[in-house]
Structures are given as structure tokens and as C-alpha cells.
GUGUKE-657847 format. One record per residue (C-alpha): residue number from 1; chain; x, y, z. Coordinates in nm, 4 decimals. Layout:
N
- num;cadena;east;north;up
- NUM;A;X;Y;Z
...
***
This chain:
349
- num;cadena;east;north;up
- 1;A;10.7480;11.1734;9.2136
- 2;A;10.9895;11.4052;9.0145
- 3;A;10.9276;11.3897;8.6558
- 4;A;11.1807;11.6632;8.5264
- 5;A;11.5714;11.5990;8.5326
- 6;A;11.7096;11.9323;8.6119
- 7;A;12.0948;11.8559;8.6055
- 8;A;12.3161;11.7656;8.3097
- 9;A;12.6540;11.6118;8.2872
- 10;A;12.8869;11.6322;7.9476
- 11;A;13.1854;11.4198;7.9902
- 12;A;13.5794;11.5266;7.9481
- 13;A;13.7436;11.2377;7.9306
- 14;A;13.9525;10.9662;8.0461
- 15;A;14.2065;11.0954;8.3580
- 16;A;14.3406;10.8234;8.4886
- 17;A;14.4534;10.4433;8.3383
- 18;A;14.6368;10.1671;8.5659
- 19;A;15.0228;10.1427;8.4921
- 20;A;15.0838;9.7994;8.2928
- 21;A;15.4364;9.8706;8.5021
- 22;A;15.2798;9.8817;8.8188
- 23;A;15.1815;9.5738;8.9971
- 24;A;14.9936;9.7753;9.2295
- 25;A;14.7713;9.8675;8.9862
- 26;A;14.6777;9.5182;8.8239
- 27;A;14.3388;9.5489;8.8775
- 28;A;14.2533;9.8859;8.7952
- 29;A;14.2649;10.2869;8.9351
- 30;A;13.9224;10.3705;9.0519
- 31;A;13.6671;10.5149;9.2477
- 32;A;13.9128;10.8381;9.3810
- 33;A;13.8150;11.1128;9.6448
- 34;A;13.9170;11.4552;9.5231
- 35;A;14.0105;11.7603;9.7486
- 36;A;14.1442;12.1120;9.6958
- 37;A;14.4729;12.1688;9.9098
- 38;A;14.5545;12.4410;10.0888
- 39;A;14.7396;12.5219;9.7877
- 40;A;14.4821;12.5484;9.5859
- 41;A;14.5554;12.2637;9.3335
- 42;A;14.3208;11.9385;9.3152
- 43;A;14.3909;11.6112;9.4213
- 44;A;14.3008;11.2744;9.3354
- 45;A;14.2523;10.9672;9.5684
- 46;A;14.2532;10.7064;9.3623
- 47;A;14.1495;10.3099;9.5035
- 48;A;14.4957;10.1705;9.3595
- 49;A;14.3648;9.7886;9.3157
- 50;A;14.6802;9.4869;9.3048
- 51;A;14.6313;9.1396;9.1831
- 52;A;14.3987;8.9334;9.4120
- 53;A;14.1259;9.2399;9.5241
- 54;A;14.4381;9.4228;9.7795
- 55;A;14.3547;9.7993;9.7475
- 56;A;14.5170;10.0869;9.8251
- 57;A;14.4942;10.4868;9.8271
- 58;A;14.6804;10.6738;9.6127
- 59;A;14.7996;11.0766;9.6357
- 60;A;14.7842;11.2283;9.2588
- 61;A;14.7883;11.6123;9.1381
- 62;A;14.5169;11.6460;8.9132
- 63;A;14.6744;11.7841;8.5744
- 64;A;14.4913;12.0722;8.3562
- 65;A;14.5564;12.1810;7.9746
- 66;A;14.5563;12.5088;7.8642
- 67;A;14.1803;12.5378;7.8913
- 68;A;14.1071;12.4417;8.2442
- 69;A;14.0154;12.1164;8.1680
- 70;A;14.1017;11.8274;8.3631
- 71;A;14.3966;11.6081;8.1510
- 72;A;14.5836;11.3490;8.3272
- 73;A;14.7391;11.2951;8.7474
- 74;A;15.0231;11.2980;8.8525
- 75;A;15.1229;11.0004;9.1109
- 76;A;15.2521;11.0694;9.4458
- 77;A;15.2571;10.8162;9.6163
- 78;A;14.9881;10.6428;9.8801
- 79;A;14.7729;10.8087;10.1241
- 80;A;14.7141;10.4655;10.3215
- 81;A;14.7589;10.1376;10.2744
- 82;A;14.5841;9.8181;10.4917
- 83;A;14.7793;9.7551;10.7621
- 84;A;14.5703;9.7709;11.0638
- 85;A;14.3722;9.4600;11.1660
- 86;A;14.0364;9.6237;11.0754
- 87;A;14.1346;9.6176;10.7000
- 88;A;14.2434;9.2874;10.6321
- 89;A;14.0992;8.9490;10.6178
- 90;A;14.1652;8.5953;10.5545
- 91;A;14.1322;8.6671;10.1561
- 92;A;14.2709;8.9677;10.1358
- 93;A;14.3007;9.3171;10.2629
- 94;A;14.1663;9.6375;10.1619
- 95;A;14.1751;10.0949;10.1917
- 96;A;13.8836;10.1301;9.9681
- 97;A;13.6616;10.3989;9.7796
- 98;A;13.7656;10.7315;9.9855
- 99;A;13.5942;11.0172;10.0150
- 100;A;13.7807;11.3579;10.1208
- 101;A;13.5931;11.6628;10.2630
- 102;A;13.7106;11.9462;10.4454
- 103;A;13.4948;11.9718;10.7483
- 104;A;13.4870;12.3423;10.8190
- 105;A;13.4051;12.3204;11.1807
- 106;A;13.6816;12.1154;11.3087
- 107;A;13.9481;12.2356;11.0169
- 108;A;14.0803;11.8919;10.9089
- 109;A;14.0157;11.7186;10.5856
- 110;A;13.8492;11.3813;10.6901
- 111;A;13.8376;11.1045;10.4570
- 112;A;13.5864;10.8266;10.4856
- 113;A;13.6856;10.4681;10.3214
- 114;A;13.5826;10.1445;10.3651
- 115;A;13.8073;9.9037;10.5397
- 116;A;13.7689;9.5387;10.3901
- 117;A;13.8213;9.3600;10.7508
- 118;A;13.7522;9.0250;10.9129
- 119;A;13.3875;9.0854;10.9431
- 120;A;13.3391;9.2511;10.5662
- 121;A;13.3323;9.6288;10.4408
- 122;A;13.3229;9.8780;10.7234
- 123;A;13.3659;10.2681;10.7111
- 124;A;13.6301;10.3994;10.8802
- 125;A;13.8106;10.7151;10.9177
- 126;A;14.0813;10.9092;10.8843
- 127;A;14.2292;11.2974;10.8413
- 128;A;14.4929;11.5251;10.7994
- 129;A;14.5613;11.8970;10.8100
- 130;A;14.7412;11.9187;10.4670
- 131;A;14.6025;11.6403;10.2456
- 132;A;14.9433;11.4559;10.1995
- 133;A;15.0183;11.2786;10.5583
- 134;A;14.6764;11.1088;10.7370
- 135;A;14.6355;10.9639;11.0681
- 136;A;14.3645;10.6825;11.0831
- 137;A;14.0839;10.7796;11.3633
- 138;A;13.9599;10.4084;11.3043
- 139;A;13.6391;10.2165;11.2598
- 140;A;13.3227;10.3887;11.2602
- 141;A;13.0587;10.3156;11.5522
- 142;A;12.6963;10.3368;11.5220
- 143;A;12.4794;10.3859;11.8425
- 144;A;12.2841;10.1496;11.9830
- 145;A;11.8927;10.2622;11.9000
- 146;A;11.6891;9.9788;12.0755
- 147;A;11.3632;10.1389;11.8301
- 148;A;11.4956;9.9625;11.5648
- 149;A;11.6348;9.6339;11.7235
- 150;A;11.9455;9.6019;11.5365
- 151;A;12.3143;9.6784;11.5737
- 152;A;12.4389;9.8713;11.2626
- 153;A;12.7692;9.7835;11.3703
- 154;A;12.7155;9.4272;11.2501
- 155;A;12.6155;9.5625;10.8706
- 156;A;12.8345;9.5449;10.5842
- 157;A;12.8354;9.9316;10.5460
- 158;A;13.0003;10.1615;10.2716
- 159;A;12.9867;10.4661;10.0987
- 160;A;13.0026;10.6808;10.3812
- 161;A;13.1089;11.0433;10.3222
- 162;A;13.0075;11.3821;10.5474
- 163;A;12.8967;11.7089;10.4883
- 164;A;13.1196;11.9520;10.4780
- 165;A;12.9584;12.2456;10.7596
- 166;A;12.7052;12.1825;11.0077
- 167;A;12.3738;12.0708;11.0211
- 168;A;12.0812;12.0452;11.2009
- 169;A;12.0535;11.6992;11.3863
- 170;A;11.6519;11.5425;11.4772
- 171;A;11.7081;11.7491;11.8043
- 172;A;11.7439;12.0693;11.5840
- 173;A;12.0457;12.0946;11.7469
- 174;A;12.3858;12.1771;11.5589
- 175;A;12.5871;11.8907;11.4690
- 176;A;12.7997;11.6946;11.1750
- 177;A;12.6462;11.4768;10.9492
- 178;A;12.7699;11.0975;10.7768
- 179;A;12.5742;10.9664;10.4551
- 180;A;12.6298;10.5854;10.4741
- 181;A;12.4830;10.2695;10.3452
- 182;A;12.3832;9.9649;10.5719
- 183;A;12.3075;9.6196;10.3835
- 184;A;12.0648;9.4774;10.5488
- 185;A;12.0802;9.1568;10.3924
- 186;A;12.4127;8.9516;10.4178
- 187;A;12.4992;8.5853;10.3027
- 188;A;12.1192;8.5248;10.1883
- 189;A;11.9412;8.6316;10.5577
- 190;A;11.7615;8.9947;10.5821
- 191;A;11.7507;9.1139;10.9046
- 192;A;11.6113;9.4822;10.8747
- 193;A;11.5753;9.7350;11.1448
- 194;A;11.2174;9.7580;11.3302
- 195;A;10.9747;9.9548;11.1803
- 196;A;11.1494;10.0143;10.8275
- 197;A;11.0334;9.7621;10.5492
- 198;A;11.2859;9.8607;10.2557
- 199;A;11.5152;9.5996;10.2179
- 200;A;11.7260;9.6609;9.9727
- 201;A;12.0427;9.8238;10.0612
- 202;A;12.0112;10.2429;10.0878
- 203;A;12.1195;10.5589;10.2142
- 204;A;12.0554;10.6755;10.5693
- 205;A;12.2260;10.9592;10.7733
- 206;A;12.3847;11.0192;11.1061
- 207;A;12.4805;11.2433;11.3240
- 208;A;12.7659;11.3286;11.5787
- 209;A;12.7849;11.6561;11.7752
- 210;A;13.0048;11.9000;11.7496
- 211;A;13.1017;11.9732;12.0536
- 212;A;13.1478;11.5179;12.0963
- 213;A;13.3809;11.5702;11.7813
- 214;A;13.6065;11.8800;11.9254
- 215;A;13.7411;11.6868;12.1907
- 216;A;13.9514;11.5449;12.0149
- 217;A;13.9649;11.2419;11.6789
- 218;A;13.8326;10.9516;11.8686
- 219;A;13.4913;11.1847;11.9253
- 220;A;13.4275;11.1474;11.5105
- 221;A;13.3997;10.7677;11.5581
- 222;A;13.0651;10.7273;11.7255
- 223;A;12.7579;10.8265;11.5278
- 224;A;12.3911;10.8844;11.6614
- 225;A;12.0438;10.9385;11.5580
- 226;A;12.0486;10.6946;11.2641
- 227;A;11.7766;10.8031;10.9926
- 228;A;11.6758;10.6158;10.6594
- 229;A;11.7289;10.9173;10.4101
- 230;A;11.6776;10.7407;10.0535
- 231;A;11.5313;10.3779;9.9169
- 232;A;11.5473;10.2770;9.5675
- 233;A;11.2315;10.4335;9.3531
- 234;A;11.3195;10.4192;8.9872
- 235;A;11.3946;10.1318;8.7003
- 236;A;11.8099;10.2361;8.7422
- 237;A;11.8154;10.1334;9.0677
- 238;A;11.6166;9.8764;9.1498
- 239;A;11.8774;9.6690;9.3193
- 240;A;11.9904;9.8859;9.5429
- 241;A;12.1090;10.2944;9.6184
- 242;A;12.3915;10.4593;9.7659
- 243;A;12.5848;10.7436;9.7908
- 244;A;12.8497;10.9060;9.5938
- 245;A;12.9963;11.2387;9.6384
- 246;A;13.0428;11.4135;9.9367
- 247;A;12.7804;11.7255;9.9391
- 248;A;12.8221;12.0819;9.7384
- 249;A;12.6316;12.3310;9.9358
- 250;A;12.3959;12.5420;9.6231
- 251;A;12.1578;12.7904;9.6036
- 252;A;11.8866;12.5243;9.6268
- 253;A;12.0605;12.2756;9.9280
- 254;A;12.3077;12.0076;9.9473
- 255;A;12.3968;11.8454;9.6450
- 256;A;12.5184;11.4566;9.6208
- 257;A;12.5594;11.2562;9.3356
- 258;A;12.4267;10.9213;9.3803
- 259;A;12.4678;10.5204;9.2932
- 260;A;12.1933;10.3406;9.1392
- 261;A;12.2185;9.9657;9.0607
- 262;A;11.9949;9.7751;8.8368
- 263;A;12.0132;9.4201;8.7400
- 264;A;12.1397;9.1185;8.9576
- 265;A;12.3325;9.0680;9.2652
- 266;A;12.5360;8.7271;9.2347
- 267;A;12.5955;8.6335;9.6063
- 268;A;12.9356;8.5652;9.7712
- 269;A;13.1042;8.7226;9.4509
- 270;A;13.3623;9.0422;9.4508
- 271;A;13.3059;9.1302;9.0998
- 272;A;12.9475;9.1515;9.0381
- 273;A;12.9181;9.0328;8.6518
- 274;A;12.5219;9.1201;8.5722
- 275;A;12.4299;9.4670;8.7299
- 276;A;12.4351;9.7774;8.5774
- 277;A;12.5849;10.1199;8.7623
- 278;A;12.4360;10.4665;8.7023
- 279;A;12.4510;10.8118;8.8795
- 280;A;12.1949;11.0595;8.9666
- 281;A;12.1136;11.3542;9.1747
- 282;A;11.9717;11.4343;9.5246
- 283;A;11.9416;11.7748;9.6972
- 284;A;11.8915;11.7860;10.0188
- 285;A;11.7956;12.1098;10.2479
- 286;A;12.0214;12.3051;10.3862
- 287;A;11.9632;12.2582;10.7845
- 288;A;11.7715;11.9587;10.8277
- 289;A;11.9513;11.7329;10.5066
- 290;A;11.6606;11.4608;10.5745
- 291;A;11.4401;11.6522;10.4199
- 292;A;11.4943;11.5800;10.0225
- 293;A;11.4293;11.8678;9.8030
- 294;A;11.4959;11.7237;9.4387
- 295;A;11.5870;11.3663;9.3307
- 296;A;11.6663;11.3000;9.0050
- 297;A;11.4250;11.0899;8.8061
- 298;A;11.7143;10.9722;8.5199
- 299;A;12.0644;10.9359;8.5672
- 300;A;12.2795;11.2017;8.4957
- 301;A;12.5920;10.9595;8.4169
- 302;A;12.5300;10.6229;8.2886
- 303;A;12.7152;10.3529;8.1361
- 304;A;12.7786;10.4391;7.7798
- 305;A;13.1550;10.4428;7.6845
- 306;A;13.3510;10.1492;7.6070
- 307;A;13.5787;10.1768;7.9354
- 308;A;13.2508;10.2178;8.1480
- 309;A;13.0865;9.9092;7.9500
- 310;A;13.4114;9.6693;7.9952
- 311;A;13.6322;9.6199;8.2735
- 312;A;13.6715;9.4550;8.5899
- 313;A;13.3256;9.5140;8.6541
- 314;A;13.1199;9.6088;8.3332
- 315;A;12.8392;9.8659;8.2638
- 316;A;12.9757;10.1029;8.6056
- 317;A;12.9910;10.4502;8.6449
- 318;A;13.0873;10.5411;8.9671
- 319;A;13.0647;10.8925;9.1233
- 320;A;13.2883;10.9415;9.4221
- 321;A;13.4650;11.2809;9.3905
- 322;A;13.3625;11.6618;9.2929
- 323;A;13.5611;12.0129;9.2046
- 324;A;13.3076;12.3108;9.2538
- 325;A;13.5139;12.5095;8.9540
- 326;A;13.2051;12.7900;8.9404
- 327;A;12.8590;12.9138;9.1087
- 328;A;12.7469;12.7240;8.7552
- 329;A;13.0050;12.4293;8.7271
- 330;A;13.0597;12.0995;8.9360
- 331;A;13.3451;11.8781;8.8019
- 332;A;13.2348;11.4709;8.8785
- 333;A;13.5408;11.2411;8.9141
- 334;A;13.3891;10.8852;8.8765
- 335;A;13.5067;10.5026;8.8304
- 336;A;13.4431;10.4031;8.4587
- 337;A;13.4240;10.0066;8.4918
- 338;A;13.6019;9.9339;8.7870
- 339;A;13.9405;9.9992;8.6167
- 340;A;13.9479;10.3607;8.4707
- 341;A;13.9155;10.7276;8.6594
- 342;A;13.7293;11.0026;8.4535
- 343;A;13.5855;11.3437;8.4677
- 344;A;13.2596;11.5048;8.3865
- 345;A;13.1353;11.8402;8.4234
- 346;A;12.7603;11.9388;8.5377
- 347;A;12.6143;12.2225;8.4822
- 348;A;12.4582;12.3781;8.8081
- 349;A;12.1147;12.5629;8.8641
***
């Protein structure tokens, strides 16, 4: 078990605060994918949140000061809003919690988010050349693996994000690579895949080949060779684990911030009102990414402002979006209390 906590995170400040004007934004600005355009300026992907739990995603220009720090956005409008049938439900209807990255290989940006549908939270897909006009791809499938006797596709599943180059697959073969996060327990009843006995909610990994995803956008939407990559191990997260930012490739592997939750999952309820959210670190290696090299013992971000202690949902930090600025600085975009956007920098090996 790691004992030392290698990476360290000093925070800039507040970027992003809902619009008392807007009615869109109600319920807070939070949890935001972040991508560099072709331009070369950042961009924030905000989950835009309107009265009664209806999310959308928003296009902002991240703003900078005279320093190169991070100040404020600049709104431009939405990058998708729930209209298909997959994101909407009897309740209400939801684009949530994006992630961008540009996958090198097939030269799109490809945003995972999870649709709030008839069935729950499923990841889906999207992409877009330019960052500023998407086509969805659609729901996300998960093979059929009969060694562990379930069918992922009938899991609540979130936080999905990929890698941004290729991989190595369990083959050894070359192929793309999806971080998600299966529940395994829904409405009370745990029904866990064969042969794994964690069941609390954590991070596995997926694979689809390249060659599957080149033929065209429908080939990114089925996913094989499903792999438990993380469980909860420390006091922050007993509750459950799951992932955060899409990977930064560094001299020591594949970098992803992380979720941890401690405290108490109150079922059937949106708003969870007694856990507690905090952020740490995995690296994975480079070719085969199920192979954890370093795992933070401590967070790196936890709960400690006033806007990450009260909100819609108190004590949350949220990590969902990075800006490699230098070989020795990562820029973390996070969700401060399910109602506020800010920045952090870390300070890389």
C-alpha cells in the first residue's frame, strides 16, 4: 500500500458561478470538461443545471489575467442539450458531467457524458472536429462476457472518459481505451459480476479496437474486454471510487485524477445530503493502463472552502477537467459543491 503522497494541488480560485439571470442555471454550473481548440485557447464544458435536476452542456472560453492564471469563462452557448430519447425520463432529462479528449488516432475530440434516460445514468458519446458543433454517436454498449454473468448494459454507469492515444488491450494488441464506473448495486439489490467480490461501485476499463473505431462513429459505441481497474482502499473513499479526468500521458504513465466518496449513500435520492467528495491520484502504465503504478494514499483536493462545503450537494470536490500548461504543471478544473466551477494547479513529477 502507498504510504507517500507524491502530488500536490494549490488552488486558484473560483472560475465559474451560475447566473441569478439565467434560469438555466438555477441549480448550479458544474462538473465541466475542458479541451484545447485547434486554436489554441481552452474551453470549458460546463453541466449547466435548470430548476428540477434538467442539465445541460455549456461552450465557455476559459479567461486568463495577466499572469496566466485562469480568471473567469466566457459563455457561448450549449454544446448539447437532452433531446434524444436516451436522455430523458419520466422526472426529468439530462447531458451530464462531460469529459472532452482529443483522441489522437482517429483526430476528433470525443466527449463522454452521461445521459440521464429511462433506465438511469448511461454513458454516451459524442464528437466533433472543432470543439464548437458535436454530433451524438449515442449510447455506449458493453460486450456481452458470459465469465462474469452479467450485462453491463443494465448498470447505472458514469464517469466514463478515454485515453487520449492508444493502448495496449489484454490481447496486447493496439486499441482505445474507456475508464467507466458500473454500480453494481441499484434500488437496494447487488448483483455483481462472477468472480469479482467488490461491491461497491469502482473503476474498470475497456477496450475497442482501432481498426472497429475507424470505420466510421457507430464503431466507438461497442466496448470489449471489460477489466476491474480500481476498488475503494482508503478512509476517503469508502463508499465508493470513480474516475475524474481524462488521462495526461507523464514521464511516469497515465495520469487521472480520481473521485473518492466517504460517508452515506441515501437511496432513491438525487442530491446525496451525508457523503463527503475528495480527489486523488492514479498513474497508470503507459501500454497496458491496468497495471497501476502509483495511487495516491490522501487526497490531493478535498473539501475545504466554503463553496465546496455548501451547495447543492455539500462537502464535493469534483475533478472532471485538466490543462497540461507545462512538463511540471497540470491545471484541475473541478465542481466545488455541486454549484460552483474552480481551478487548481498540481505540480507534476
Amino acid at each position: 500500500m502507498q504510504t507517500e503522497t507524491r502530488y500536490t494541488t494549490q488552488r486558484i480560485g473560483i472560475i465559474m458561478r451560475a447566473d441569478p439571470r439565467n434560469p438555466d442555471e438555477a441549480m448550479g454550473v458544474l462538473n465541466p470538461a475542458t479541451a484545447r481548440g485547434r486554436d489554441g485557447k481552452l474551453y470549458l464544458f460546463a453541466r449547466i443545471v435548470a430548476s428540477g435536476n434538467y442539465s445541460r452542456i455549456g461552450i465557455a472560453e476559459v479567461e486568463f489575467d495577466a499572469s496566466g492564471e485562469p480568471c473567469g469563462v466566457r459563455r457561448m452557448g450549449y454544446a448539447l442539450e437532452p433531446t434524444e430519447s436516451y436522455e430523458r425520463n419520466a422526472r426529468t432529462a439530462g447531458c451530464e458531467d462531460p469529459r472532452v479528449t482529443f483522441v489522437e488516432p482517429l483526430g476528433y475530440y470525443v466527449m463522454t457524458y452521461t445521459a440521464y434516460g429511462p433506465l438511469g445514468p448511461r454513458v454516451a458519446l459524442a464528437w466533433s472536429k472543432d470543439l464548437f458543433n458535436w454530433q451524438r454517436i449515442g449510447p455506449v454498449k458493453f460486450a456481452y462476457m458470459p465469465a462474469y454473468g452479467v450485462d453491463f448494459d443494465l448498470y447505472d454507469n458514469k464517469d466514463a472518459y478515454l485515453f487520449p492515444d492508444l493502448v495496449r488491450d489484454p490481447h496486447g494488441q493496439p486499441a482505445l481505451a474507456m475508464i467507466h464506473r458500473p454500480a453494481h448495486v441499484q434500488g437496494g439489490m447487488s448483483v455483481v459480476p462472477r468472480g469479482i467480490s467488490e461491491t461497491r461501485a469502482s473503476m474498470w476499463i475497456s477496450y475497442c479496437s482501432l481498426e472497429q473505431a475507424k470505420r466510421g462513429p457507430e464503431g466507438l459505441l461497442l466496448w470489449r474486454d471489460h477489466q476491474l481497474l480500481a476498488t475503494p482502499l482508503y478512509d476517503w473513499e469508502t463508499v465508493k471510487i470513480g474516475g475524474g479526468t481524462p488521462p495526461v500521458l507523464t514521464r511516469e504513465g497515465w495520469l487521472t485524477i480520481y473521485h473518492g466518496v466517504a460517508g452515506r449513500i441515501v437511496e432513491g435520492v438525487d442530491h446525496q445530503p451525508e457523503v463527503r467528495y475528495s480527489a486523488g491520484v492514479l498513474v497508470l502504465d503507459r501500454d497496458d493502463p491496468r497495471q497501476i503504478r502509483y495511487r495516491s494514499p490522501r487526497p490531493v483536493l478535498e473539501p475545504q472552502l466554503p463553496e465546496e462545503r455548501v451547495g447543492i450537494v455539500g462537502n464535493v470536490v469534483f475533478p472532471t477537467g485538466v490543462d497540461l500548461r507545462s512538463a511540471s504543471r497540470l491545471d484541475v478544473y473541478y465542481g466545488m459543491a455541486d454549484f460552483y466551477i474552480g481551478a487548481a494547479r498540481m505540480a507534476l513529477q
